[in-house]
Phi, psi and omega in degrees: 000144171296107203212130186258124161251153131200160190122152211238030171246176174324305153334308208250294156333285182298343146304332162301292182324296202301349187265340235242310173299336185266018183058056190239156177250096204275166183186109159245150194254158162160155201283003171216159227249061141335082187289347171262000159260340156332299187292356172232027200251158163256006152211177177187151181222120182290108170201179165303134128003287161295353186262080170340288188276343150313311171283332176283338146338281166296332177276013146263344180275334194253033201026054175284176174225327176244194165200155196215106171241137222278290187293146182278359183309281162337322202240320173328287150334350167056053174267011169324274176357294169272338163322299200308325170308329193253012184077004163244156183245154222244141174267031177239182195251131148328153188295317187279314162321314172303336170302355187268358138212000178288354168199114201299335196267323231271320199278345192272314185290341180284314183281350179299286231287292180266085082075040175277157192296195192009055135332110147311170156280141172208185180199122175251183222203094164260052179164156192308298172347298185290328185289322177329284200295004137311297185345281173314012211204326179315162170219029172215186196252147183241204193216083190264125178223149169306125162320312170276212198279154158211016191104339210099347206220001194251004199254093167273159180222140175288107200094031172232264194264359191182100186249016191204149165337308194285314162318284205299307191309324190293277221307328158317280181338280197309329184272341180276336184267338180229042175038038196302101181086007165073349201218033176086196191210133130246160202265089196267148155269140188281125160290129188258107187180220170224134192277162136214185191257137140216119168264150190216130160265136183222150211229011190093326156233326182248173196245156146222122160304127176285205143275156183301164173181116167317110167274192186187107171289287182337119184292315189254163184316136155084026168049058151233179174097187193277165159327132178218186181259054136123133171250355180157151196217180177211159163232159155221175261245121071196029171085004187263173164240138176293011142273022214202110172283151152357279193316323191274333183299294165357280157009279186288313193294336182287317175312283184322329203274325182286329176297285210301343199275316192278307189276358151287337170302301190303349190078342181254066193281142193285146211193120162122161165319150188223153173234117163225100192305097197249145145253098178315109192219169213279345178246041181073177194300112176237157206285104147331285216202133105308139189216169241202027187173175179321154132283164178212105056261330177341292182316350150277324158284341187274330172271017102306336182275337221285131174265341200266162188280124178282358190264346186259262261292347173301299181313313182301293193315307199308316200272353194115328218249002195276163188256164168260053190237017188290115180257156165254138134325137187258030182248135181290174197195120153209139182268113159263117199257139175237136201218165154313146172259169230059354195319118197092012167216275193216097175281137180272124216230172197034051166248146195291149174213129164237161222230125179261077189314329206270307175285340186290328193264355147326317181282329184114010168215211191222126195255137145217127210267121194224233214301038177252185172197114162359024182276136161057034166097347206260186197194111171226169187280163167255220167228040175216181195325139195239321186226101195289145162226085199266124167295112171237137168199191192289323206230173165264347174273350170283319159297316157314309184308308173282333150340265201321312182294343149316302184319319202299310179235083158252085195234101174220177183270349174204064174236173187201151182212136140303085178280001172275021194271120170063000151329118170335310179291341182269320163305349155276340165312346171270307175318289194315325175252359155293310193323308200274001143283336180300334198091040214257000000 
């Protein structure tokens, strides 16, 4: 089958892969010259992203029949739609579906309105004036993010990131004076716990689940520094996390299944990978963030696991049709991201970087190729995220390991990893603080 991926990332990368192994004939769009979806595509066309009628273009000129689109930029922008418009079919969410993270009050008033479990308290807001006067008045520490897309980047915490009244108001301002997201601003109550990921395939009414999987935000070692769309994530070996019971997992797939339940109600019902981003806390899972796709890096770890053929699961979604036999691999996984450095502040960009695939996969693990490009024979860096290294074994302390001997051969001059990603020490820090919230 014929298949339009686009986006030009880590994400996208490994989804190439997973299609590419499934006998898919691939042809992509994306705004920078990926050399490993380069390498598995039977065409591509270098453009925005965003540019609707150009990519319906290339898929009619190239006869596609399905599409896969990785970013969430693209579905903002309703290029579901007009694919869908044009007779092919698509494993993403509608423009009107996708709202369920292109706007953040959409996904909170949805989950209010049927009345699903673990809901934050919020308020959104389209001027300063008001939220001040939330600000003031709130009685728990809060979370302030831009309504719309920011990347990944936009979500500051009070006692993190916003340590004073004054604190919380500039950053309200700044989203509103430089138009941060586009939509305004809302106000979360902060959940005190541990995050994860549980991503789901979806069809529109039924869900079929991946393995959990931990992101890590933060830029630097020792979980600080500012936010970023991620530095490196982990699974471990039989899809669980070592904080996170059968039950509580349980849990998060019944929230996500009453959302898709609820956008069917809604007329916009969902089709495509779905993500959902939880904080594990002592009164159970509460919904961070939906997201309308892969996460990424997660989408590297879990799609290096994935055993079922990814091209009928695309199709299953697009038609309606998935089963609940989409199988994993039971092998642990941890991503490490090798990024520019200042990367979350000010990235140094366009530096040569090269990448030895054949010892990385010697090593036990796997290179995906994300924010970089192709020029003039050379491989240079961008200014978000440049190479995913995901480590696969039996244990996750093994999978680390191969990470790291992996990393070794990634070489530029101006790079930088969170080598404490998947450690024995930082993951029991996690166990150790749901315990001492449990009382345990």
């Amino acid at each position: 089958m014929k298949i339009l991926t686009v986006g030009g990332g880590g994400r996208e990368h490994a989804a190439v892969e997973a299609l590419y192994r499934s006998g898919g004939e691939i042809y992509s769009v994306m705004k920078n010259a990926n050399p490993g979806i380069i390498n598995r595509a039977e065409g591509y066309l270098l453009c925005d992203e965003k540019d609707v009628k150009r990519i319906c273009e290339y898929a009619k000129e190239n006869g596609v029949g399905l599409a896969f689109i990785g970013p969430e930029a693209p579905l903002e922008v309703g290029i579901v739609d007009a694919l869908e418009n044009e007779g092919i079919l698509c494993a993403s969410p509608t423009k009107a579906a996708a709202r369920i993270e292109t706007s953040k009050s959409f996904m909170r008033g949805l989950v209010d309105k049927y009345h699903i479990k673990g809901n934050l308290a919020y308020a959104s807001f389209d001027n300063a004036k008001d939220a001040e006067e939330y600000v003031k008045n709130v009685d728990h520490e809060i979370v302030v993010k831009p309504i719309g897309l920011t990347g990944g980047k936009g979500v500051k915490v009070q006692g993190e990131h916003l340590h004073s009244f004054q604190d919380i108001m500039d950053y309200i301002n700044e989203i509103f004076d430089m138009n941060i997201g586009g939509a305004g601003v809302i106000i979360e109550e902060k959940a005190v716990g541990e995050e994860f990921t549980q991503m789901v395939f979806c069809d529109g009414k039924n869900i079929t689940p991946m393995p959990l999987v931990q992101d890590h935000k933060r830029a630097y070692e020792g979980d600080v520094g500012p936010n970023t769309g991620g530095m490196g994530s982990y699974t471990d070996a039989g899809h669980l996390l070592p904080f996170i019971t059968e039950s509580e997992r349980k849990e998060a797939l019944d929230i996500i299944q009453d959302i898709v339940d609820a956008m069917a109600e809604e007329g916009c019902p969902y089709r495509g990978p779905m993500y959902g981003q939880f904080m594990l806390t002592v009164n159970g899972p509460k919904i961070i963030e939906i997201n309308a796709r892969f996460g990424d890096p997660e989408a590297m770890n879990v799609l290096t696991l994935l055993k079922s053929d990814f091209v009928d699961v695309c199709y299953r979604m697009a038609t309606g049709t998935l089963a609940d036999n989409v199988e994993f691999y039971d092998d642990a996984t941890v991503c490490k991201y090798v990024v520019p450095e200042g990367y979350g502040v000010k990235s140094v960009s366009g530096k040569e970087i090269s990448v030895d695939i054949d010892s990385i996969e010697r090593c036990g693990a796997r290179a995906y190729f994300a924010n970089v490009d192709q020029k003039d024979g050379k491989l240079l860096t961008g200014t978000s995220r440049s190479i995913g290294i995901v480590g696969v074994a039996q244990t996750m302390e093994e999978a680390e390991s191969n990470c790291e001997n992996a990393l070794r051969y990634v070489k530029c001059d101006h790079i930088t990893v969170r080598h404490d990603i998947g450690t024995r020490a930082l993951v029991q820090r996690r166990v150790d603080h749901m315990k001492q919230l449990r009382g345990l």
